[in-house]
N, C-alpha and C positions, 0 to 999 in steps of 0.2 A: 504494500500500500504506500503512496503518498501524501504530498500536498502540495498543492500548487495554487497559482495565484496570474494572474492579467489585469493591466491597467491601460484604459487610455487618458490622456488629459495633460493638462498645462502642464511644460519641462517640471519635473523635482527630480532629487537625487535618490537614486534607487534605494539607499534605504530608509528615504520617509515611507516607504510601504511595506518593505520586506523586516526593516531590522528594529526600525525602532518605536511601531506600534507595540504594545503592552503584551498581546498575542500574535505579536506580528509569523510570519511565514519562521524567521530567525528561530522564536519559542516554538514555536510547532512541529520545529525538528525534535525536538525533546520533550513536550509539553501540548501535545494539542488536544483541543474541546470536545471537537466534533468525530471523531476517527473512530470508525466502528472495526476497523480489523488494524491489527499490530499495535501498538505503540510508542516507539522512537524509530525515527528518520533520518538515520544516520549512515547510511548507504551510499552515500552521495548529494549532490546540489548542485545546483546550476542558475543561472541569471541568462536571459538575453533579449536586447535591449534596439532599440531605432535610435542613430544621429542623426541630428537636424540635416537636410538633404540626403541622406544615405536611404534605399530602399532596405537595402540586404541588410540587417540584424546582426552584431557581434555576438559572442557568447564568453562567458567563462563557467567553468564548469572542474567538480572536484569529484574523487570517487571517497574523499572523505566527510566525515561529518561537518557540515556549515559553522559551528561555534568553533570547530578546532584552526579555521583559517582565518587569520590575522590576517594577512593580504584582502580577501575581501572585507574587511572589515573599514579594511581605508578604503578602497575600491568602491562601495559603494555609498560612503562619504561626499565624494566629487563629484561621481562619473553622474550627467542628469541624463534624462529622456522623456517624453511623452509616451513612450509607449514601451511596454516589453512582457516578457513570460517568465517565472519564476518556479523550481519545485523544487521537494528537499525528498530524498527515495529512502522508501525502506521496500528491500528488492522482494522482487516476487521465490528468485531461487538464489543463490548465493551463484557467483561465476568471476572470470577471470577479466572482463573486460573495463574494469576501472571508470575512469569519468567518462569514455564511450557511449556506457549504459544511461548516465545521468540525462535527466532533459535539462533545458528541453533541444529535442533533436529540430534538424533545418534545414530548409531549403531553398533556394532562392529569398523570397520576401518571407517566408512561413515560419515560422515558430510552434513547436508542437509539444504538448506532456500528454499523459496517459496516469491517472490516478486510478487504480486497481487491481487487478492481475484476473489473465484465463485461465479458466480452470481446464486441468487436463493437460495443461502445458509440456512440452512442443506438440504431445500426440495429436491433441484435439485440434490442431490448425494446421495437418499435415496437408488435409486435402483442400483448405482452400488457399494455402502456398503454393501451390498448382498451376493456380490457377494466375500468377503472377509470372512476366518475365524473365528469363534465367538472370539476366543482367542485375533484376531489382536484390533477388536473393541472396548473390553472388556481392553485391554492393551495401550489404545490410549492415547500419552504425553500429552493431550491437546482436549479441546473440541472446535477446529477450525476447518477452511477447510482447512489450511495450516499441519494442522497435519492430518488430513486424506490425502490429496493427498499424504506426507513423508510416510503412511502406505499403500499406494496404490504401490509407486513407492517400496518399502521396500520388499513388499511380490513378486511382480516379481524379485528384486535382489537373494531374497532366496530361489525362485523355480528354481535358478540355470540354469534356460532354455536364462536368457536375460542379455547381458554385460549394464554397465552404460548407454552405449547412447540411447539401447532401450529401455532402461526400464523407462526411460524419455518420449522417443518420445511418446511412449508406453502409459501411463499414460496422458499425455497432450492431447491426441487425444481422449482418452477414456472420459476424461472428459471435454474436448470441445465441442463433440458430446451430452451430456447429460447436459453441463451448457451452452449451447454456448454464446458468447461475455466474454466469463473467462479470467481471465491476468495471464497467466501461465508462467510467468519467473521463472523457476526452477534452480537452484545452487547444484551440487553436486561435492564433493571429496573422496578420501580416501589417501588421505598426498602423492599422485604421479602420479593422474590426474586429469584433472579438466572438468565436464561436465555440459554442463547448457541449457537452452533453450531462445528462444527471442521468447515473444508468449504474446503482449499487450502493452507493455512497451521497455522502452530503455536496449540494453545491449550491454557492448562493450570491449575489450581487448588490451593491450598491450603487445605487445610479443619481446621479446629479443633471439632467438633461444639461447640453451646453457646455459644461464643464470637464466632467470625467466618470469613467464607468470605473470597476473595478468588477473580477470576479472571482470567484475563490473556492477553496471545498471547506472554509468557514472563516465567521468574520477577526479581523483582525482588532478588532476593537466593542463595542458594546454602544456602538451607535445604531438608534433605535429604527435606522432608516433600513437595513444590511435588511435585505429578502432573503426567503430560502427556495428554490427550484424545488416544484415536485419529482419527484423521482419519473423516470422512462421520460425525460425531455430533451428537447432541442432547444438552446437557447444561442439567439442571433441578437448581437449590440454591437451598435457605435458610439460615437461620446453623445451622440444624442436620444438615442431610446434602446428600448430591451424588448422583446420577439422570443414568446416561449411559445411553441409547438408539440403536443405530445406526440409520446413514441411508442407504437406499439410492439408486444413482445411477443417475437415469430415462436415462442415455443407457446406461447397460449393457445396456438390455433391445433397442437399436437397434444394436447387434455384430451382424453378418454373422454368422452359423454357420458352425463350424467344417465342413467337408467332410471327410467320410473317404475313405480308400484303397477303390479297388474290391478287395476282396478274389476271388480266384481259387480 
């Protein structure tokens, strides 16, 4: 499990949201409210962030725990943005692949985290890695599920046929159907929207129209405005409104029917 965090809004320095709220992302490596599976997120972390003119997104990214790096600690002191994506991991399987694994993983303008874990992991998404490009597999950041599904959702973004919300929706239901009971909180930007899923876990937003959104898998503060996403949603924001969509669950439609009484 994770937790993860997207902001858009006037430049600040990345950590008036991540470090130095009371419950900020920072405490939630070791401390968080809302986390229904694991409890320390000490696996790894990552930041990344939009500079003024720059499409493409930097990152820094650790495979150790967030409190134990001093460097970010100045780093995210200075460094401002309007916009960026933030997680701190506590992994789904223990493995070899260091800040690789961390998000959020990227791509061109995208920004991507994965707050959950498939179940059945690798077995359960043998067959719809199949169904993906040698090339993408063969090029995968990480030998997670968290970075197969970002290559899942990646290759519909650049078949050009599907915008951000479905290529989520999209992807979540593909692999629901094939892992079912998955916790697919997905997190996506590209530095001027923010798109994510509620699918096992908490997710929630604060939105100021005009100003800044923020979204999160819980709030960083006890401000009375922070919503919570119903579970099995899509949710689509800009700096000026929020778009929740619900998401139906492909394994509901595979329930056994109910039998009734013979009536006499």
């Amino acid at each position: 499990m994770c937790r993860h965090l997207a902001y858009l809004g006037p430049e600040e320095p990345l950590g008036r949201y991540l470090v130095e709220p009371a419950h900020g992302l920072y405490r939630q490596a070791w401390a968080p409210r809302h986390q229904r599976h694991g409890t320390v997120n000490a696996d790894g972390f990552g930041v990344g962030w939009y500079a003024a003119g720059d499409p493409v997104p930097a990152r820094y990214r650790r495979a150790g725990p967030i409190w134990a790096d001093l460097s970010f600690a100045d780093l995210s002191r200075v460094v401002r943005t309007s916009a960026l994506l933030a997680a701190v991991r506590d992994a789904t399987l223990s493995g070899a692949d260091a800040e690789a694994a961390a998000a959020p993983f990227a791509a061109g303008t995208w920004l991507f985290s994965h707050n959950g874990a498939v179940t059945g992991w690798p077995d359960s998404l043998a067959a719809v890695s199949r169904t993906l490009p040698p090339r993408d597999l063969l090029t995968l950041e990480a030998r997670n599920d968290s970075a197969l599904v970002w290559t899942l959702v990646l290759a519909r973004l650049r078949g050009g046929d599907e915008e951000e919300g479905q290529a989520l929706a999209d992807t979540v239901l593909e692999v629901a159907a094939a892992a079912p009971d998955s916790r697919l909180n997905l997190l996506l930007t590209n530095g001027e929207t923010i798109t994510a899923t509620a699918w096992g876990d908490s997710l929630w937003y604060l939105a100021e129209p005009g100003r800044r959104t923020v979204v999160a898998s819980e709030p960083y503060d006890d401000d009375p405005h922070w919503v919570q996403a119903p579970d099995r949603t899509l949710l689509a924001a800009s700096r000026t409104d929020v778009l929740l969509t619900p998401l139906k669950d492909p394994t509901e439609d595979l329930a056994p029917a109910r039998s009734e009484e013979p009536r006499t």
